[in-house]
Backbone as XML, in Angstrom:
<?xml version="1.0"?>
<chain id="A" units="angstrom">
  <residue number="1" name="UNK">
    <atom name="N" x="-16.169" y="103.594" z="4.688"/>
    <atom name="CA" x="-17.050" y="102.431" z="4.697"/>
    <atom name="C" x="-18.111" y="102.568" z="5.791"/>
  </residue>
  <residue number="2" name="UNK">
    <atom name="N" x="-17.701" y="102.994" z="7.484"/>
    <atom name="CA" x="-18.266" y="103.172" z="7.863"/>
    <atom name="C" x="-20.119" y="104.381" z="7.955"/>
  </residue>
  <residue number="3" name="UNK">
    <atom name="N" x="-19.612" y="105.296" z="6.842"/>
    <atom name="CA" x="-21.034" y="106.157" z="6.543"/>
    <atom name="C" x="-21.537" y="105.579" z="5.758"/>
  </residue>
  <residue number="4" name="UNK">
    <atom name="N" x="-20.669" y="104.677" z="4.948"/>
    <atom name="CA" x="-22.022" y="103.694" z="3.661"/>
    <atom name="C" x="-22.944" y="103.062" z="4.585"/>
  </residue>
  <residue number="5" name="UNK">
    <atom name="N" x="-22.647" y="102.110" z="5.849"/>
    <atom name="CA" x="-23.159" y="101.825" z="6.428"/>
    <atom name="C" x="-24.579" y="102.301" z="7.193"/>
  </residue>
  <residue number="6" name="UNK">
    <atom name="N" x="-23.503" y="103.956" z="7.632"/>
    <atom name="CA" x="-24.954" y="104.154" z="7.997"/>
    <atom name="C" x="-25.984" y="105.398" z="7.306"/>
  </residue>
  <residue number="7" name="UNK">
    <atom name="N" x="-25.480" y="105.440" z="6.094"/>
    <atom name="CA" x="-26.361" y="105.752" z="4.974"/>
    <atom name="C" x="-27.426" y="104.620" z="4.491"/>
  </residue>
  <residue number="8" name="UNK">
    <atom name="N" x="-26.710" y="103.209" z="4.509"/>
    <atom name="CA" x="-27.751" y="102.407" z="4.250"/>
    <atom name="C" x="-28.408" y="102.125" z="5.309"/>
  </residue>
  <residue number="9" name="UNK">
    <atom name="N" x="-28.478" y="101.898" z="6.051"/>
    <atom name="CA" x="-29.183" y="101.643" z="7.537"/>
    <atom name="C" x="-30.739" y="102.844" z="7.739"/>
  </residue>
  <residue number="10" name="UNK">
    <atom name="N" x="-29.844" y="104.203" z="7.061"/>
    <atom name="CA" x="-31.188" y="105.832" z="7.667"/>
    <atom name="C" x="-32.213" y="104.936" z="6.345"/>
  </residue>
  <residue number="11" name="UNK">
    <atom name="N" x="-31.350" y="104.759" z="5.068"/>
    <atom name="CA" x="-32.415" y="104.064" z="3.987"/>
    <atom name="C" x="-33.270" y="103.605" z="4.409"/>
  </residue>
  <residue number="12" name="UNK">
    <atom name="N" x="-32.549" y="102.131" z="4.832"/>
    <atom name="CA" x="-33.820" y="100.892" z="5.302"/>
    <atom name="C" x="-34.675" y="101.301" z="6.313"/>
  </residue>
  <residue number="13" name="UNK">
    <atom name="N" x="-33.881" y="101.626" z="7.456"/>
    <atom name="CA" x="-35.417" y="102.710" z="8.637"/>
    <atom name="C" x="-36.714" y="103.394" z="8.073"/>
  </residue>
  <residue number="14" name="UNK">
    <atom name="N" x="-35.955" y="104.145" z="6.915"/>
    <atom name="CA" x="-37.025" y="105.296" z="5.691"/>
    <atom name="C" x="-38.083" y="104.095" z="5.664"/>
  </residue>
  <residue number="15" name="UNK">
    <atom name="N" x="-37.729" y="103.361" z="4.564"/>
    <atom name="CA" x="-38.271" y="102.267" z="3.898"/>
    <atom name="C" x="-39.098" y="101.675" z="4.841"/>
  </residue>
  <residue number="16" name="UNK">
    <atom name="N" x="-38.937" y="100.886" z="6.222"/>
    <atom name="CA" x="-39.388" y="100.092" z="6.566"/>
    <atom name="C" x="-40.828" y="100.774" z="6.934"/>
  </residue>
  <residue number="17" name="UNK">
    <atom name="N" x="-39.998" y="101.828" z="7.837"/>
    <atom name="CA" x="-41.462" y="102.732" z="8.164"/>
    <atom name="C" x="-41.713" y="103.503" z="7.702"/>
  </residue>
  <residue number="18" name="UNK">
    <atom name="N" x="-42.361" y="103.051" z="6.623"/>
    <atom name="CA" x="-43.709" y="103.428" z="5.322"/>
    <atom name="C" x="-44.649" y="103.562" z="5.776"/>
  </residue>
  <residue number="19" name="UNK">
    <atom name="N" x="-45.719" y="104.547" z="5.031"/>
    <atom name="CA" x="-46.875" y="104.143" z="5.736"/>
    <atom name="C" x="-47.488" y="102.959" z="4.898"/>
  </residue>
  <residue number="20" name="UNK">
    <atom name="N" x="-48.384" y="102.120" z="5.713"/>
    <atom name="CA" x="-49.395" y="101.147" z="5.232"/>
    <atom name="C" x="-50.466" y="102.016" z="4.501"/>
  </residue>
  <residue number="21" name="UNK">
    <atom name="N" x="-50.040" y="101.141" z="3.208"/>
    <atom name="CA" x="-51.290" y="102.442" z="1.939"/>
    <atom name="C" x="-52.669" y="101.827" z="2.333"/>
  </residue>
  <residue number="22" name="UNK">
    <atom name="N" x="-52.733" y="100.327" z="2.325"/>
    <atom name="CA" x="-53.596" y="99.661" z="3.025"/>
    <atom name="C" x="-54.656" y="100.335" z="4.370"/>
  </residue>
  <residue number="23" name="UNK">
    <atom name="N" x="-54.302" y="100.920" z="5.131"/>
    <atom name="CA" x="-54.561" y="100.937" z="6.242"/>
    <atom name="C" x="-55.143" y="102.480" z="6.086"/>
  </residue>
  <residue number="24" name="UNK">
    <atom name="N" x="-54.079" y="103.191" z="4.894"/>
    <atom name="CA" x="-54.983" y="104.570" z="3.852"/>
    <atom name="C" x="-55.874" y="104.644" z="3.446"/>
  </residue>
  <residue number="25" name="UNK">
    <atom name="N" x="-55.574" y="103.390" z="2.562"/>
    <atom name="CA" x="-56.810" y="103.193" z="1.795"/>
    <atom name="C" x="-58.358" y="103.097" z="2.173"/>
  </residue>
  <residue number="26" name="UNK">
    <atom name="N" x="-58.413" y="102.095" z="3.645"/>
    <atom name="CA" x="-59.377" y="101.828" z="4.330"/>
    <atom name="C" x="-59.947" y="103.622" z="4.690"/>
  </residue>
  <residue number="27" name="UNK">
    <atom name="N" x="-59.221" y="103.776" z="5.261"/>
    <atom name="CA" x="-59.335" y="105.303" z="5.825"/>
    <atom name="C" x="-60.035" y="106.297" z="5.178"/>
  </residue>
  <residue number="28" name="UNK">
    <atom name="N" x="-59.726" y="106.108" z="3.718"/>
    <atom name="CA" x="-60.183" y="106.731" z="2.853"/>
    <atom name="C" x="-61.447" y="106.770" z="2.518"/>
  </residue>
  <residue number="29" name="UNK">
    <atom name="N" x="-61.371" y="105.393" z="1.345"/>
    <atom name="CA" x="-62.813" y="104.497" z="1.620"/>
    <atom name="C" x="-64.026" y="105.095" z="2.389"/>
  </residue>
  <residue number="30" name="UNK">
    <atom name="N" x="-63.504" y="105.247" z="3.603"/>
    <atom name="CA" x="-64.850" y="104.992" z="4.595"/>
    <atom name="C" x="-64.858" y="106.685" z="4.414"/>
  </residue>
  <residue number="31" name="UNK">
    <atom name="N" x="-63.986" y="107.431" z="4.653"/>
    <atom name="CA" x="-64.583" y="109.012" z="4.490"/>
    <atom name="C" x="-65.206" y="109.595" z="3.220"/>
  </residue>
  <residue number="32" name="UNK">
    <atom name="N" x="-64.996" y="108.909" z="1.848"/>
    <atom name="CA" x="-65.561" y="108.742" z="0.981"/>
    <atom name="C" x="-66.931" y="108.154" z="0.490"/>
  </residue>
  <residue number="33" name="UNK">
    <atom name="N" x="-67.457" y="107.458" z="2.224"/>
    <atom name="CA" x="-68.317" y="106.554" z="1.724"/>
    <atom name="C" x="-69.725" y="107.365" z="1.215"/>
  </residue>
  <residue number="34" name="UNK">
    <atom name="N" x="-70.912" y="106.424" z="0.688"/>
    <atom name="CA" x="-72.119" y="107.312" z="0.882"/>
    <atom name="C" x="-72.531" y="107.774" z="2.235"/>
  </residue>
  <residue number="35" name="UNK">
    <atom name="N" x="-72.244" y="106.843" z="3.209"/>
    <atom name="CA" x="-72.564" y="107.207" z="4.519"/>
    <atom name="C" x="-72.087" y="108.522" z="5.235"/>
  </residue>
  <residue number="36" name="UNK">
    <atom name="N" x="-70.986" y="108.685" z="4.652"/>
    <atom name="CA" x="-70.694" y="110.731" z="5.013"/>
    <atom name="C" x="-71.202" y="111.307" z="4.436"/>
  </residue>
  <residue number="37" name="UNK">
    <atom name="N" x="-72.212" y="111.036" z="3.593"/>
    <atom name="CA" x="-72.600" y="112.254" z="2.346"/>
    <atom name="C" x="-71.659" y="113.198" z="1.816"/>
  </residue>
  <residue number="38" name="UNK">
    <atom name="N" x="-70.699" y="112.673" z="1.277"/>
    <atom name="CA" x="-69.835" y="113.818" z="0.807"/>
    <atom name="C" x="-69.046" y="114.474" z="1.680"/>
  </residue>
  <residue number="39" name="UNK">
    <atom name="N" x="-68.799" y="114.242" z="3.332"/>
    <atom name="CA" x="-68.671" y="115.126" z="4.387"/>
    <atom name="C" x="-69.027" y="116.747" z="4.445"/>
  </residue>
  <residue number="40" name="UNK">
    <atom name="N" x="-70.003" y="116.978" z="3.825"/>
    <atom name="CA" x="-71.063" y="117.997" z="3.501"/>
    <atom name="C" x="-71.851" y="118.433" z="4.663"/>
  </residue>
  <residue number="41" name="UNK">
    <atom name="N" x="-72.162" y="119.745" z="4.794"/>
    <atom name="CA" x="-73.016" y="119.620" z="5.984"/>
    <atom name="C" x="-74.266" y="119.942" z="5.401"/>
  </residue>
  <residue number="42" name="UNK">
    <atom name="N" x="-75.007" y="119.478" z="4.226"/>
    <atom name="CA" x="-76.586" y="119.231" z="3.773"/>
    <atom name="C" x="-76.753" y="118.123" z="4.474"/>
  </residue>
  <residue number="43" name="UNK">
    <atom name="N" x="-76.229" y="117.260" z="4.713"/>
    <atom name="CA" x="-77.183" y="115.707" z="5.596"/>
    <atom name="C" x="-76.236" y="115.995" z="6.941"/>
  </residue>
  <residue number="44" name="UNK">
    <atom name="N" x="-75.424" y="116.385" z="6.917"/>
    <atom name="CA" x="-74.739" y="116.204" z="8.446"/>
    <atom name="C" x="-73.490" y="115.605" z="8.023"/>
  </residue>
  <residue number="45" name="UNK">
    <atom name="N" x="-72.963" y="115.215" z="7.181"/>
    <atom name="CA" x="-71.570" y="114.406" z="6.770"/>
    <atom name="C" x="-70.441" y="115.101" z="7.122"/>
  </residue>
  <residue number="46" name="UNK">
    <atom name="N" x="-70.378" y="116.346" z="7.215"/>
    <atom name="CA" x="-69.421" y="116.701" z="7.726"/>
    <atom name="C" x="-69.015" y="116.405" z="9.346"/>
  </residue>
  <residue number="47" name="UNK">
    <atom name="N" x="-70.030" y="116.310" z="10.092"/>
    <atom name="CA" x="-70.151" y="115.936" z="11.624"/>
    <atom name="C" x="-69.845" y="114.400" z="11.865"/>
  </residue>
  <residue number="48" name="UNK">
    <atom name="N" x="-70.627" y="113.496" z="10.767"/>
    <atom name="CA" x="-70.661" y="111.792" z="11.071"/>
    <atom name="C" x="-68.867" y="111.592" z="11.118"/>
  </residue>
  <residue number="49" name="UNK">
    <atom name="N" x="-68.169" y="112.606" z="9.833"/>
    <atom name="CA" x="-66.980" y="112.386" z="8.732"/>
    <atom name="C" x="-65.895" y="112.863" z="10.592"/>
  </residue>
  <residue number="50" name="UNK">
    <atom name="N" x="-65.896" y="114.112" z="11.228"/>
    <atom name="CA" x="-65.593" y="114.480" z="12.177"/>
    <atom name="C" x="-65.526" y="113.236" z="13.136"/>
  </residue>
  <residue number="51" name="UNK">
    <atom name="N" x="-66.504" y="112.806" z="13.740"/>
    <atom name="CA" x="-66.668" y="111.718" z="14.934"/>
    <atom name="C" x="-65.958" y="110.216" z="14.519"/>
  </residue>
  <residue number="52" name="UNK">
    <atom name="N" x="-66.073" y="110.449" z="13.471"/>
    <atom name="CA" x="-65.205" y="108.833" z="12.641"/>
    <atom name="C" x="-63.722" y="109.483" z="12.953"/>
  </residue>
  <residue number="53" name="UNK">
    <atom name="N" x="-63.117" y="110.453" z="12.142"/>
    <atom name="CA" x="-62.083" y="110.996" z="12.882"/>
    <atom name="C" x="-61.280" y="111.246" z="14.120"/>
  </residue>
  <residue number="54" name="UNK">
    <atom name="N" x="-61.928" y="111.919" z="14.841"/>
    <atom name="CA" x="-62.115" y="111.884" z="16.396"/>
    <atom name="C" x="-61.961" y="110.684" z="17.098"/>
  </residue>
  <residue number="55" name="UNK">
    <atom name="N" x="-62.971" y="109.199" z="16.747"/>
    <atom name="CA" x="-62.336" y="108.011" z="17.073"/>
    <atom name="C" x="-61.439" y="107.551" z="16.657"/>
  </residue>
  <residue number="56" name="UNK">
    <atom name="N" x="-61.258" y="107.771" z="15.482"/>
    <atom name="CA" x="-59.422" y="106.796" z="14.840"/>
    <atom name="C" x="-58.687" y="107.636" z="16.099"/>
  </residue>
  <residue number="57" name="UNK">
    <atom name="N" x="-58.290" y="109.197" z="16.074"/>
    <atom name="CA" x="-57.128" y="109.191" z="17.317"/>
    <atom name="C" x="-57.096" y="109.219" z="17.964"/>
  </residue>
  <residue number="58" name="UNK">
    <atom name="N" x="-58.765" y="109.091" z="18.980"/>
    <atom name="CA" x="-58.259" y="108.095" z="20.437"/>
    <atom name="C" x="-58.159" y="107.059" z="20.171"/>
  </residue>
  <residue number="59" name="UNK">
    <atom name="N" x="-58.667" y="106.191" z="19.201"/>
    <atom name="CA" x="-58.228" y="104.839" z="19.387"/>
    <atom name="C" x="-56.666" y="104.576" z="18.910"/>
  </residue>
  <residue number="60" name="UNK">
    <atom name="N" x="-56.210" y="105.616" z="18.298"/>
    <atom name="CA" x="-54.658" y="105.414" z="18.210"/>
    <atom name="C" x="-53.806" y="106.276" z="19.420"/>
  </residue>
  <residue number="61" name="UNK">
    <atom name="N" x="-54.558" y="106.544" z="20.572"/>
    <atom name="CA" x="-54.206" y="107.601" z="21.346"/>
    <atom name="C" x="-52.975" y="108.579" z="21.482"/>
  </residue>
  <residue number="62" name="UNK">
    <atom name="N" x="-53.886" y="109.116" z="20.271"/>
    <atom name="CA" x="-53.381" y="110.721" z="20.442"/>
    <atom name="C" x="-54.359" y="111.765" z="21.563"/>
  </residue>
  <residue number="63" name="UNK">
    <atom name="N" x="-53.112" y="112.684" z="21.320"/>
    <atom name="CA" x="-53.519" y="113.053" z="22.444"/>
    <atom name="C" x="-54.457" y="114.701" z="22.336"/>
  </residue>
  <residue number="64" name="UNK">
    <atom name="N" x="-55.418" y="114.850" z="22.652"/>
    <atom name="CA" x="-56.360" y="115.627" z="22.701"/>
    <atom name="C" x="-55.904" y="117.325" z="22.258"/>
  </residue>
  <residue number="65" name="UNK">
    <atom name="N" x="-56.419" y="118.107" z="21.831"/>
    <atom name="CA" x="-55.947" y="119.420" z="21.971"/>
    <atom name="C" x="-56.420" y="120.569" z="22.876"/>
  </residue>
  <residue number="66" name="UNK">
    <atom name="N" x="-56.670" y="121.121" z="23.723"/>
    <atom name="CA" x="-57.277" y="121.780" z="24.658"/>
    <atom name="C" x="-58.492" y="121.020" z="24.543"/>
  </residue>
  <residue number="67" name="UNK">
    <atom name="N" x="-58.032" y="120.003" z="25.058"/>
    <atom name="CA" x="-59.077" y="118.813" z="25.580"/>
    <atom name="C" x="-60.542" y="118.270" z="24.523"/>
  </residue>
  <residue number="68" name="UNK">
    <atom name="N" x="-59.804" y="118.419" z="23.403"/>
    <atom name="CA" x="-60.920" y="117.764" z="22.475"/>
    <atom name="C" x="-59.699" y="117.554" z="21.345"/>
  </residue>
  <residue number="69" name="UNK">
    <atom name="N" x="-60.823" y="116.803" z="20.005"/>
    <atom name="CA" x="-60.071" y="116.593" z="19.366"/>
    <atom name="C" x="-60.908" y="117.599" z="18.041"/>
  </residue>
  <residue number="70" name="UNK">
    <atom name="N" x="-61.786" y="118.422" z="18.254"/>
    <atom name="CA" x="-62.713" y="119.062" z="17.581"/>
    <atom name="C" x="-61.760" y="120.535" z="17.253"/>
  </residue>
  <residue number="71" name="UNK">
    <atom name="N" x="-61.716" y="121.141" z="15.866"/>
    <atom name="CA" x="-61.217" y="122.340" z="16.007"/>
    <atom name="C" x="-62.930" y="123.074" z="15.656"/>
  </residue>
  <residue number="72" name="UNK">
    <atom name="N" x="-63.277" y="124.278" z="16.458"/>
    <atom name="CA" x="-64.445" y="124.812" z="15.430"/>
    <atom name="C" x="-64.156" y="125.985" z="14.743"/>
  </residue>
  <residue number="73" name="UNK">
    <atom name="N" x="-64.423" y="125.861" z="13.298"/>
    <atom name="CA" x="-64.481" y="127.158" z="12.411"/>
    <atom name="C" x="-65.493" y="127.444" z="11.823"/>
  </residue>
  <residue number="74" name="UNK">
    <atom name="N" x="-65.974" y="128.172" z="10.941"/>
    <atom name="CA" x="-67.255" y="129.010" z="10.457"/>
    <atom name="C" x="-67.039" y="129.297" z="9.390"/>
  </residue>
  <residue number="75" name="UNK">
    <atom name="N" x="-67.965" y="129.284" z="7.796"/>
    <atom name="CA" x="-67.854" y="129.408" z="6.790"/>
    <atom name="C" x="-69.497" y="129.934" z="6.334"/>
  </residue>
  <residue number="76" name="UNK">
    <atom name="N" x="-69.392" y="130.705" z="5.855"/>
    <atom name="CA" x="-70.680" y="131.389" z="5.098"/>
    <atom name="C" x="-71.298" y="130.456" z="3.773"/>
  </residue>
  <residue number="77" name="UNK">
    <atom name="N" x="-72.919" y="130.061" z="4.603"/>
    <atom name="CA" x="-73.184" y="128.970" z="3.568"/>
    <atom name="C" x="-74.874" y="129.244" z="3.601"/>
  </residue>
  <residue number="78" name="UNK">
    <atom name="N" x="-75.465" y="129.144" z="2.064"/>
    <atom name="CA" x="-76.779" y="129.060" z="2.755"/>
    <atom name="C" x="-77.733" y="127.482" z="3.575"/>
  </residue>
  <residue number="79" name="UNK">
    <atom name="N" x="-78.223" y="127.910" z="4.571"/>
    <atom name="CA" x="-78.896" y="126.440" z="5.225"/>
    <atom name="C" x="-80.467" y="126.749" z="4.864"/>
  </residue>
  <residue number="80" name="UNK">
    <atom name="N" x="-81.080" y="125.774" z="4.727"/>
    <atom name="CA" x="-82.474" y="125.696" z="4.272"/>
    <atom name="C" x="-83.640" y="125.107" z="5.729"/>
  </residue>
  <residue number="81" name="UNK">
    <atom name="N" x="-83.756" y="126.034" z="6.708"/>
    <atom name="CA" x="-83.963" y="125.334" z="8.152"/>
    <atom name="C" x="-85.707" y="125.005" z="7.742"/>
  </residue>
  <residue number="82" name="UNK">
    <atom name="N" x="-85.879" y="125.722" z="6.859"/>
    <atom name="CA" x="-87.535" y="125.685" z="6.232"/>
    <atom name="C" x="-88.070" y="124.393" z="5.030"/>
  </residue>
  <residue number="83" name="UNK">
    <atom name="N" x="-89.213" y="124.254" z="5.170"/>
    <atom name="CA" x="-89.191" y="123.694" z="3.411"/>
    <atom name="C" x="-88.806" y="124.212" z="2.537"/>
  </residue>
  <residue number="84" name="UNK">
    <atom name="N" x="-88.586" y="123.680" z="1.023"/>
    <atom name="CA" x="-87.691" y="124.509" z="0.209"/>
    <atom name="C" x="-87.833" y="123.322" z="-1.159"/>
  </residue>
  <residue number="85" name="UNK">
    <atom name="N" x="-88.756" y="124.589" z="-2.159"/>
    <atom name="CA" x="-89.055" y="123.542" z="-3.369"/>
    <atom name="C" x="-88.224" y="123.943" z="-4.247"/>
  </residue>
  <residue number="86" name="UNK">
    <atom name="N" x="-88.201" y="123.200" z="-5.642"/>
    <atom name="CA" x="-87.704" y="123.580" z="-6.781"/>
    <atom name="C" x="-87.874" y="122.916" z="-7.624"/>
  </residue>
  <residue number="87" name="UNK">
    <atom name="N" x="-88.638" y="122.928" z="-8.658"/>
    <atom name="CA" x="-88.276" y="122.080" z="-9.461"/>
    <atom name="C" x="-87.804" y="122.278" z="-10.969"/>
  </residue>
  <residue number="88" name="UNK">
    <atom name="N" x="-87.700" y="122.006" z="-11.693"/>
    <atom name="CA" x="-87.142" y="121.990" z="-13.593"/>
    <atom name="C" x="-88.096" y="120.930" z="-13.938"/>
  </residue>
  <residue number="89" name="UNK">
    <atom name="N" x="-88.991" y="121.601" z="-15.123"/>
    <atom name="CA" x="-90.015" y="120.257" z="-15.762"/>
    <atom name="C" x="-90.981" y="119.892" z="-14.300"/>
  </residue>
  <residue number="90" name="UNK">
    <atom name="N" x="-90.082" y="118.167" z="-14.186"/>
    <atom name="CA" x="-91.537" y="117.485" z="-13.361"/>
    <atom name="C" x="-90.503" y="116.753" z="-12.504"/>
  </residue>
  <residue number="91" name="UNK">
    <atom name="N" x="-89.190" y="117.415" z="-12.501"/>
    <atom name="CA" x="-88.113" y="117.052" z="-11.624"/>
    <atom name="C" x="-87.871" y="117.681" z="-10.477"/>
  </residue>
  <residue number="92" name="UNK">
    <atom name="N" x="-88.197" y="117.186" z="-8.839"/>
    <atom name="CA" x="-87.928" y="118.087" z="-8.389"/>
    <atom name="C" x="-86.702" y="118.187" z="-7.445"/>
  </residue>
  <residue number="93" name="UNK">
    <atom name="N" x="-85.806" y="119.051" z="-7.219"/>
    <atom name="CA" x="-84.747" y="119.095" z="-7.404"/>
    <atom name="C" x="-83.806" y="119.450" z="-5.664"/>
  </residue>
  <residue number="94" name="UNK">
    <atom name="N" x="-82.985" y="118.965" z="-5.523"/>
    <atom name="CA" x="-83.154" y="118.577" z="-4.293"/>
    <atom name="C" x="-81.713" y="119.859" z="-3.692"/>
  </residue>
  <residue number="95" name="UNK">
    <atom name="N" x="-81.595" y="120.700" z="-2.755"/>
    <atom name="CA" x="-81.385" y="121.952" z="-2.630"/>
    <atom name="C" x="-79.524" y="121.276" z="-2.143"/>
  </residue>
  <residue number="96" name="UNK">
    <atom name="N" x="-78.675" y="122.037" z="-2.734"/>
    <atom name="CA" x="-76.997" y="121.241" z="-2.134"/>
    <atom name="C" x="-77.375" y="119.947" z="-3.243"/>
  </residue>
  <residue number="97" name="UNK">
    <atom name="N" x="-77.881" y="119.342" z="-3.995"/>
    <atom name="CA" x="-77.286" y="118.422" z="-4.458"/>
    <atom name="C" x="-77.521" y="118.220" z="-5.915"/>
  </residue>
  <residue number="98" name="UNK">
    <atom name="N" x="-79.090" y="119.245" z="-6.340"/>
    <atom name="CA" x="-78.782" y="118.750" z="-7.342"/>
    <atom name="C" x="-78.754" y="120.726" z="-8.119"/>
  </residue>
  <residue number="99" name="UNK">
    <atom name="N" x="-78.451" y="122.031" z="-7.167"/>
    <atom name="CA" x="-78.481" y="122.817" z="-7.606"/>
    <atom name="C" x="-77.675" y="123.510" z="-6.060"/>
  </residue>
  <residue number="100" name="UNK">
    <atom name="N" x="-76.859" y="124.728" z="-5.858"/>
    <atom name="CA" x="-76.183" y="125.386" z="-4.795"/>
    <atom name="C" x="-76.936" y="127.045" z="-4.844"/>
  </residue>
  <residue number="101" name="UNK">
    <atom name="N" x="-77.692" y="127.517" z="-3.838"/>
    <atom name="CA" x="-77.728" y="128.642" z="-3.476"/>
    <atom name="C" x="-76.483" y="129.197" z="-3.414"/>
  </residue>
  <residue number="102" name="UNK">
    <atom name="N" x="-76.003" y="130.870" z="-3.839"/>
    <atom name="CA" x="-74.687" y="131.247" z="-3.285"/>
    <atom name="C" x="-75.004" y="131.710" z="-1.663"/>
  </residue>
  <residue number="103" name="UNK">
    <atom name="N" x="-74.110" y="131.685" z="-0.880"/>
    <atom name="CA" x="-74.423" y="132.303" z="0.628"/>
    <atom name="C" x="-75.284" y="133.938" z="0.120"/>
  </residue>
  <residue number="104" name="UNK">
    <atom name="N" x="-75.128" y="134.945" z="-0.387"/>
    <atom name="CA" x="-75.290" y="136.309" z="-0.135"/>
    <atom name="C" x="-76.931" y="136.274" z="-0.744"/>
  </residue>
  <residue number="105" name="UNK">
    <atom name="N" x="-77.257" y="135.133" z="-1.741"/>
    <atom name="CA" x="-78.521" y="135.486" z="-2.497"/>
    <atom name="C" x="-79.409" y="135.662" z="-1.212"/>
  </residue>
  <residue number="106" name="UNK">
    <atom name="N" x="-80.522" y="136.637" z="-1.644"/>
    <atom name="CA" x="-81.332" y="137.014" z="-0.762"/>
    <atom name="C" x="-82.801" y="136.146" z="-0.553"/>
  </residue>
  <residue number="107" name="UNK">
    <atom name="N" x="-83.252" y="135.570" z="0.288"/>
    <atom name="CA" x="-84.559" y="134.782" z="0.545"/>
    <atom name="C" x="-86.012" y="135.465" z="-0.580"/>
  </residue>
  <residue number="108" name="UNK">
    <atom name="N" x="-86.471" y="134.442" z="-1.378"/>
    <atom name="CA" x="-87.351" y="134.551" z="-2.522"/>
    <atom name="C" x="-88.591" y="133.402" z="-1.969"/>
  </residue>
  <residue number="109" name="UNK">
    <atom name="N" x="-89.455" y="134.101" z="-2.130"/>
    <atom name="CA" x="-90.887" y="133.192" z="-2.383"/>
    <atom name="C" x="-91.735" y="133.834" z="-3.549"/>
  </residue>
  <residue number="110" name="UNK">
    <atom name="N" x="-92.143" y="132.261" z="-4.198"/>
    <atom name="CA" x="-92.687" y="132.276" z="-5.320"/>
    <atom name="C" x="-92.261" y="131.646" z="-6.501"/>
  </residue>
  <residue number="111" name="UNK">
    <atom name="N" x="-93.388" y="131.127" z="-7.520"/>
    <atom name="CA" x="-92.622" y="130.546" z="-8.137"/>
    <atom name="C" x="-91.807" y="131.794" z="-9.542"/>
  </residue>
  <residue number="112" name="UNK">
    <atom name="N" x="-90.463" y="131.278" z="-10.420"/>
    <atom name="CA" x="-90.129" y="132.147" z="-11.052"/>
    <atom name="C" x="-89.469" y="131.261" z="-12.387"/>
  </residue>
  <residue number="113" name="UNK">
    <atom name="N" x="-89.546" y="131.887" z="-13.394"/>
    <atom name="CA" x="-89.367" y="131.248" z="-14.383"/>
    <atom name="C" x="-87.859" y="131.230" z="-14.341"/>
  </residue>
  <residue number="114" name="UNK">
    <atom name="N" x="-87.093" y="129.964" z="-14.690"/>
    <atom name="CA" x="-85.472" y="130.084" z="-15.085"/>
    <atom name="C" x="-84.820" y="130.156" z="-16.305"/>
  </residue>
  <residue number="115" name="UNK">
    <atom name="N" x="-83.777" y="130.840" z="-16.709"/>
    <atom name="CA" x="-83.430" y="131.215" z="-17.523"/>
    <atom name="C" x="-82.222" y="130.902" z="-17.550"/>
  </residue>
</chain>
């Protein structure tokens, strides 16, 4: 009788401390919002999406990792630091959102017919 006991007891502990889906949800929400852009780094969303992060766990104070809460890594991407046209028809088309360079393609000027 006594392990039914405390079989039911590890249960209810499980149970009680759930996480709040609520408190997920919010969480979510907001990293989802338009305001991260996708957490993309074409507008910067990946950085805004980071610093929103970064504040939830000091404000839940956690505790830092070799003194930040930032990890940095590196991924091969093309960035457009220049102007940069394109268009289809009389649409013109906006570079990461409404078409993706691969990283390796090589820098082109001019216009070129698509196929």
């Amino acid at each position: 009788m006594r392990k039914f006991f405390l079989f039911t007891a590890l249960i209810l502990s499980l149970t009680v401390t759930s996480q709040d889906i609520e408190f997920a949800r919010d969480h979510i929400d907001t990293l989802a919002s338009e305001s991260m852009h996708g957490r993309g780094y074409v507008e910067q969303g990946d950085r805004i999406a980071a610093g929103y992060i970064a504040n939830e766990l000091r404000e839940l104070g956690i505790q830092k990792w070799e003194a930040t809460y930032y990890q940095r890594y590196s991924f091969p991407i093309n960035t457009f630091p220049g102007a940069m046209n394109m268009s289809a028809g009389d649409k013109n088309m906006k570079p990461g959102y409404d078409f993706q360079v691969r990283p390796y393609s090589e820098g082109k000027k001019g216009s070129f017919e698509v196929i």
